[in-house]
C-alpha positions as CSV (number, residue, x, y, z in Angstrom):
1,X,62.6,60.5,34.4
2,X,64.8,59.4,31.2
3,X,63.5,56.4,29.5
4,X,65.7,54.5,27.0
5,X,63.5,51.9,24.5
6,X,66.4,49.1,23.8
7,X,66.4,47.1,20.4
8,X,66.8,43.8,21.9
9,X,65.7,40.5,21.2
10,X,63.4,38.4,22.9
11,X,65.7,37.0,25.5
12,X,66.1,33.2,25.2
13,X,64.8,31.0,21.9
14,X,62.2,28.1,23.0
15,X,61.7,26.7,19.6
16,X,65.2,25.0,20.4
17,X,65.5,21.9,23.4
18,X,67.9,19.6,24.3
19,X,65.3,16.7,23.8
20,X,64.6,17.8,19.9
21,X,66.9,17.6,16.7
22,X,66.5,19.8,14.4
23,X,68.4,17.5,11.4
24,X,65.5,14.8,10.7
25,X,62.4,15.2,9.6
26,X,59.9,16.0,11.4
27,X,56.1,16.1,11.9
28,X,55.5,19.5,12.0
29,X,57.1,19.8,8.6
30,X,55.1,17.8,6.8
31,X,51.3,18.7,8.4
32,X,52.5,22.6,7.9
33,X,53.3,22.0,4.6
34,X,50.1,20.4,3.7
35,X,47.8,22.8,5.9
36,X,49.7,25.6,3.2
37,X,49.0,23.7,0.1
38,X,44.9,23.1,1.2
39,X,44.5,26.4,3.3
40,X,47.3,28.9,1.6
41,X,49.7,28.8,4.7
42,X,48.7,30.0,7.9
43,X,46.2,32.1,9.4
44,X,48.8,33.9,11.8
45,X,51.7,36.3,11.3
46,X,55.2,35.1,10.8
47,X,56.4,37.1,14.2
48,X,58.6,34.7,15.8
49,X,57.4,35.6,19.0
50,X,54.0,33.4,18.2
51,X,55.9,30.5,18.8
52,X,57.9,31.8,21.5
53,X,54.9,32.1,23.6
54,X,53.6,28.4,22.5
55,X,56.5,26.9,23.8
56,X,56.7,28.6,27.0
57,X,52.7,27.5,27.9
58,X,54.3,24.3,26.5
59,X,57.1,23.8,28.4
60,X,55.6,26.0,31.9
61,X,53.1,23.1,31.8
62,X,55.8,20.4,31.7
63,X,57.8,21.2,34.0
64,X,54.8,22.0,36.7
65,X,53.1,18.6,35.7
66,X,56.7,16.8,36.4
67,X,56.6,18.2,40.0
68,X,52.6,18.2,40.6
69,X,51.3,14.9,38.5
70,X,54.5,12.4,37.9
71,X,52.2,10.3,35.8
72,X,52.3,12.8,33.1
73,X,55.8,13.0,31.5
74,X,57.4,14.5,28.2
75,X,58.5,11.5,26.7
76,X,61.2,13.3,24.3
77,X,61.8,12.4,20.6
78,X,60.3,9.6,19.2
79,X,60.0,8.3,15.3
80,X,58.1,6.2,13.1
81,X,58.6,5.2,9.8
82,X,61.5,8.3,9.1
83,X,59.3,11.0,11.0
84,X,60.1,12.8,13.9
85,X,58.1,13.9,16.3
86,X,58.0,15.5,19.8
87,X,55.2,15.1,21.9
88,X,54.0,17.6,24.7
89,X,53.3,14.2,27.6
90,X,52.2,11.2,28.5
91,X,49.0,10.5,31.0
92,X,50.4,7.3,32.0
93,X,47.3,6.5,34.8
94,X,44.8,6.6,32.2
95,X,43.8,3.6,31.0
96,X,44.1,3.2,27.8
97,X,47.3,5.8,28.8
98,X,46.8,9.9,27.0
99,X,48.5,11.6,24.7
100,X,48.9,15.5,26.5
101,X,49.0,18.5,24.0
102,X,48.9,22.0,25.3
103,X,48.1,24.6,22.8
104,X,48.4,28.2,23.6
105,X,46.3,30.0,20.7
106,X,44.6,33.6,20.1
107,X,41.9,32.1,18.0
108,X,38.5,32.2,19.6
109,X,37.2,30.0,22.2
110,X,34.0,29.4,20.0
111,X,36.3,27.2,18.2
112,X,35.9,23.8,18.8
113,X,38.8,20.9,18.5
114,X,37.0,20.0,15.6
115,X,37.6,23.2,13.8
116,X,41.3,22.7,14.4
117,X,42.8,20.7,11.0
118,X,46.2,21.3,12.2
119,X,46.1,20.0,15.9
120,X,43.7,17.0,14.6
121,X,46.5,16.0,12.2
122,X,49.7,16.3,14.4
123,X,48.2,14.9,17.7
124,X,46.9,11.9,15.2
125,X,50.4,11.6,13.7
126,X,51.9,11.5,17.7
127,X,49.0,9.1,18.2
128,X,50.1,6.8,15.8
129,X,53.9,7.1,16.9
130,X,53.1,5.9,20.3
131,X,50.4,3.7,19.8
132,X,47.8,5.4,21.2
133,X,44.2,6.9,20.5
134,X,43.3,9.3,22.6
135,X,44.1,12.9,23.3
136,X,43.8,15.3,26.5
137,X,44.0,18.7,24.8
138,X,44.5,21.7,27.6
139,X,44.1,24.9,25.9
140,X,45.2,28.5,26.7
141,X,42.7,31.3,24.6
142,X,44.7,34.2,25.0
143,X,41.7,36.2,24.4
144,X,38.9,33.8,25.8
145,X,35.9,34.1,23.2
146,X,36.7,37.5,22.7
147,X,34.4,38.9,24.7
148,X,31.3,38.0,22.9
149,X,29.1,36.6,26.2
150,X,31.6,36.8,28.6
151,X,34.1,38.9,30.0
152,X,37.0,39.5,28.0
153,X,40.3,37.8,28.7
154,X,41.9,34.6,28.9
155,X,39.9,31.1,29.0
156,X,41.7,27.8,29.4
157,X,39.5,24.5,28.3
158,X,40.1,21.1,28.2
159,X,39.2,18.4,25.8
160,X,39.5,14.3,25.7
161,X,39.5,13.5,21.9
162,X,39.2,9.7,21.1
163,X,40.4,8.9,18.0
164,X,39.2,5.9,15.8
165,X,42.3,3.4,15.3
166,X,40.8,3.9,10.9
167,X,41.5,7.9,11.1
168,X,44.7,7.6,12.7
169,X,45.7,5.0,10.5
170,X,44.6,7.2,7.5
171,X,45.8,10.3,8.8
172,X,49.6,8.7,9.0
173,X,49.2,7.5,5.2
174,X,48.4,11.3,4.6
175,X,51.5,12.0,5.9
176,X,54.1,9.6,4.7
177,X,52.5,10.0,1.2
178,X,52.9,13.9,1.1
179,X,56.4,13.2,2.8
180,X,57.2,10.8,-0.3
181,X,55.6,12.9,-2.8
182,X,57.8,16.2,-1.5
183,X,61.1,13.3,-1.5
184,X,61.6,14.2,1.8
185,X,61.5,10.4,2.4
């Protein structure tokens, strides 16, 4: 047997869709550029292939929600106030209708949505954008809670987060005001 290791690339780029631009500001920007300045940048490596695998769980989940639930649907682009953002979906048969973000991380399940700064601020800042207040969060752990009670491996949760209309509110003059104070608006 003769086997031949090739240098290629990861086959296809997912940080790219035909329902994002890449030319105006956008969310992510301006909460990773804040989480750097108050944490020192971010606790993962800069391997592109990080984000390659969050958008797949990202967009694996969209699709099979479009042909399994129609009620949840990725609403595309939207923007407020010079932001961008792009949202994961829409639960349109809850009532009051929920924000969908699916997060595909290798930090432990021990940690609880409330340890996340990051995912508070952006689904907060989508919040805001669509006039909403509460989030389903449906999380992949690539390595479950690392094996500390249970068996080792993957664990996917779920979480309903309802936000108060007075942090969302705050949480969006976070973000403009760091977007003005970087003249980015």
């Amino acid at each position: 047997m003769n086997i031949i290791e090739l240098d290629d690339p990861f086959p296809i780029d997912l940080t790219t869709a035909p329902d994002r631009t890449f030319h105006k500001l956008h969310l992510s920007t301006i909460y990773t550029d804040i989480e750097k300045k108050l944490f020192g940048g971010p606790r993962i490596t800069d391997n592109p292939l990080w984000a390659q695998i969050g958008f797949l769980y990202e967009r694996v989940l969209a699709d099979c929600f479009q042909e399994k639930y129609p009620n949840i649907f990725r609403p595309g682009e939207v923007e407020l106030d010079g932001i961008t953002g792009s949202p994961d979906g829409i639960d349109l048969d809850c009532d009051p209708m929920y924000l969908e973000e699916y997060k595909c991380t290798w930090l432990s399940s021990k940690n609880t949505i409330q340890d996340m700064w990051k995912w508070k601020v952006q689904t907060m800042g989508y919040c805001k954008m669509l006039g909403l207040r509460d989030c389903r969060f449906r999380v992949l752990h690539m390595n479950g809670d690392y094996g500390r009670k249970t068996e080792y491996g993957p664990q996917y949760k779920s979480y309903i987060v309802n936000y108060a209309q007075s942090e969302i509110d705050e949480n969006w003059d976070m973000i403009l005001n760091h977007a003005k104070a970087m003249k980015w608006l």
